[in-house]
SEPA-488107 format. One record per residue (C-alpha): residue in one letter; x, y, z. Coordinates in pm, whole numbers, plus 32768, in hexadecimal, padded with zeros to 4 digits. Example, Ala and Ser with C-alpha at 12.3 -4.5 7.8 and 13.67 -1.06 7.14 Angstrom:
// SEPA-488107
code | c1 | c2 | c3
A | 84CE | 7E3E | 830C
S | 8557 | 7F96 | 82CA
This chain:
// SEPA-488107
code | c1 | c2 | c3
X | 8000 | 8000 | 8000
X | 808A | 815C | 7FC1
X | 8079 | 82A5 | 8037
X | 7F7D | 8329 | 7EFA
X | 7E93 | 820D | 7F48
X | 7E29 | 82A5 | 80A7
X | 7E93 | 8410 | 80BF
X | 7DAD | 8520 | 80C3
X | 7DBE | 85E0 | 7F6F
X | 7D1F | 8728 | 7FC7
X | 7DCA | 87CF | 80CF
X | 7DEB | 893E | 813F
X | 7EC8 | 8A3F | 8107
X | 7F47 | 8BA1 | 81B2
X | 803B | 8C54 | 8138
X | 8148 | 8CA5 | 823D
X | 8125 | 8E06 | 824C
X | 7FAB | 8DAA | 82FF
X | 7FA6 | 8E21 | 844C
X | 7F77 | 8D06 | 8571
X | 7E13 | 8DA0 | 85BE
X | 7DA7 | 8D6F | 841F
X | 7E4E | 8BDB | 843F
X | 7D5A | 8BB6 | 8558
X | 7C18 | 8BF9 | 849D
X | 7C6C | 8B72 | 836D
X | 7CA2 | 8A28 | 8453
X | 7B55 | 8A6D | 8511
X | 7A8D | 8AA0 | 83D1
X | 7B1E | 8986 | 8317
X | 7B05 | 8895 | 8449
X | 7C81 | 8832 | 8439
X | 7DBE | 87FC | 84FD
X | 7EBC | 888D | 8438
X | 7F0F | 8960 | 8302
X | 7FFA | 8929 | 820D
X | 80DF | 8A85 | 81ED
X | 8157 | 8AE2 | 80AA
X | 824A | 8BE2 | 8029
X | 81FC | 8C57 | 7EDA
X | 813C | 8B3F | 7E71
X | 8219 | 8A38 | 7F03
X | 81E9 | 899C | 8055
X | 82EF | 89FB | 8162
X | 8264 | 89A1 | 82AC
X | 8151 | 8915 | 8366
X | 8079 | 89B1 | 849F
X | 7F84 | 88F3 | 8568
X | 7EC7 | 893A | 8695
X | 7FD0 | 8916 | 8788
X | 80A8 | 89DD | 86F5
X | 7F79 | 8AE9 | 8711
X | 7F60 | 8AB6 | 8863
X | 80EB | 8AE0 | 88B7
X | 80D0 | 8C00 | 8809
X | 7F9C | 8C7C | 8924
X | 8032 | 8BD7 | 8A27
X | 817A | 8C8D | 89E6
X | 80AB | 8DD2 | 89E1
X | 8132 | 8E18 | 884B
X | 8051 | 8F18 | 87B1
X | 7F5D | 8E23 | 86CF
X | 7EB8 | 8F62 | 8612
X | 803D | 8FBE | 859D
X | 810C | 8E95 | 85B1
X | 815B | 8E09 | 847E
X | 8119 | 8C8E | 8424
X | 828F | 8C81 | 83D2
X | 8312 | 8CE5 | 84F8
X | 8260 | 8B7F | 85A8
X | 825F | 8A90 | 8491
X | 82D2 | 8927 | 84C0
X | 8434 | 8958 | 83F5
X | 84B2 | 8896 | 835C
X | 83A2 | 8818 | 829B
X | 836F | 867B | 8297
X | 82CF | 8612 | 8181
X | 8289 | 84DB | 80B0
X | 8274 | 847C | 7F5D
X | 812F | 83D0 | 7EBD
X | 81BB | 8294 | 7E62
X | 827F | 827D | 7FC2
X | 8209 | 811B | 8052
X | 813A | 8175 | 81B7
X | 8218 | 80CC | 8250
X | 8331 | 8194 | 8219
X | 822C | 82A3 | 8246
X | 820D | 8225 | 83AE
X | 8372 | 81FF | 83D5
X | 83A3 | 8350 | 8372
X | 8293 | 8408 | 8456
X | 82FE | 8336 | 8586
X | 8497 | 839F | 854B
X | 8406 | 8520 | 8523
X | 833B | 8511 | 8623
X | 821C | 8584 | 853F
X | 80A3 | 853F | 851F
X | 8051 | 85C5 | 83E2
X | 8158 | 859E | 826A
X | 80EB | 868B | 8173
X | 8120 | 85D1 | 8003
X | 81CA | 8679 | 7F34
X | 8236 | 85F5 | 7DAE
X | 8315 | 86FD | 7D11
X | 8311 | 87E8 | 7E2B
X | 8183 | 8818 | 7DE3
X | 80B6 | 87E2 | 7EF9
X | 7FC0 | 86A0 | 7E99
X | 7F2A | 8637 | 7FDC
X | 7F60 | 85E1 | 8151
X | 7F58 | 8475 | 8212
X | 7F5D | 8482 | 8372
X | 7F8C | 8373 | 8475
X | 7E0F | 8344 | 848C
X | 7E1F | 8305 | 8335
X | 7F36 | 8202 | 8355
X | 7E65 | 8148 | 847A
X | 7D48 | 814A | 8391
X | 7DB7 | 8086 | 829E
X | 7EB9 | 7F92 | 8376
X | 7D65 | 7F3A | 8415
X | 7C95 | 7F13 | 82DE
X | 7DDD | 7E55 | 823A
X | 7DCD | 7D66 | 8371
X | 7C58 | 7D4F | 835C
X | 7C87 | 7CE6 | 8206
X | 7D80 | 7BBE | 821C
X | 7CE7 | 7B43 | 835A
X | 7BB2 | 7B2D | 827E
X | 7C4A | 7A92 | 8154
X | 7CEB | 799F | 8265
X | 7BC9 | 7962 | 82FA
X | 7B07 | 78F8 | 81A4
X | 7C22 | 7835 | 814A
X | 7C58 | 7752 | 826C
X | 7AF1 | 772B | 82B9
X | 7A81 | 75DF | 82BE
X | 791A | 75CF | 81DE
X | 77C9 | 760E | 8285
X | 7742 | 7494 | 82D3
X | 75FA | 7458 | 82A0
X | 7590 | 72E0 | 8342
């Protein structure tokens, strides 16, 4: 299974001249964790709701604070036809939650580790399934 088969393809962007307060809202209207920061197009960073609330706890000025002043840096990202378990791999030696893809340096989607548990648990579903109707002895009718 790769990366493209699970990710998330339409994911949010700021641009990092947003100020902390703006990152908020656009999280709080969308309904989402995290926003994928981009410079010029391109993504450069990543801010989710804890770094939001660093940001207040640390008393930072959200209304002028600039998204690229708190950004995740540097930016961890995977490629579409990464397998998810390197995916994995790769969040757990970050110490990371969320990869955006990237293929060419254009953002193309997100997987997070929900995402990853999603499918190791439908993949295991699956086998134990196929297991299951192999090894089953046939229904006996006397």
């Amino acid at each position: 299974m790769f990366v493209n088969d699970i990710m998330t393809s339409k994911v949010k962007t700021i641009d990092r001249s947003s100020t902390i307060v703006e990152a908020a809202l656009l999280m709080e209207k969308s309904k989402i964790g995290s926003l994928v920061i981009t410079g010029r197009g391109v993504p450069v960073g990543i801010v989710t709701e804890g770094d939001i609330s660093r940001a207040v706890s640390r008393r930072l000025d959200v209304e002028k604070v600039r998204l690229g002043a708190i950004m995740g840096k540097p930016l961890i990202t995977a490629k579409r036809e990464m397998r998810v378990e390197e995916a994995a791999k790769l969040m757990a030696e970050s110490h990371v939650k969320k990869l955006p893809v990237v293929d060419y340096g254009r953002l193309v989607g997100m997987v997070t580790q929900t995402d990853i548990v999603a499918a190791s648990f439908s993949l295991v579903t699956s086998l134990k399934e196929m297991v299951r109707a192999r090894y089953s002895p046939p229904d006996f009718e006397p």
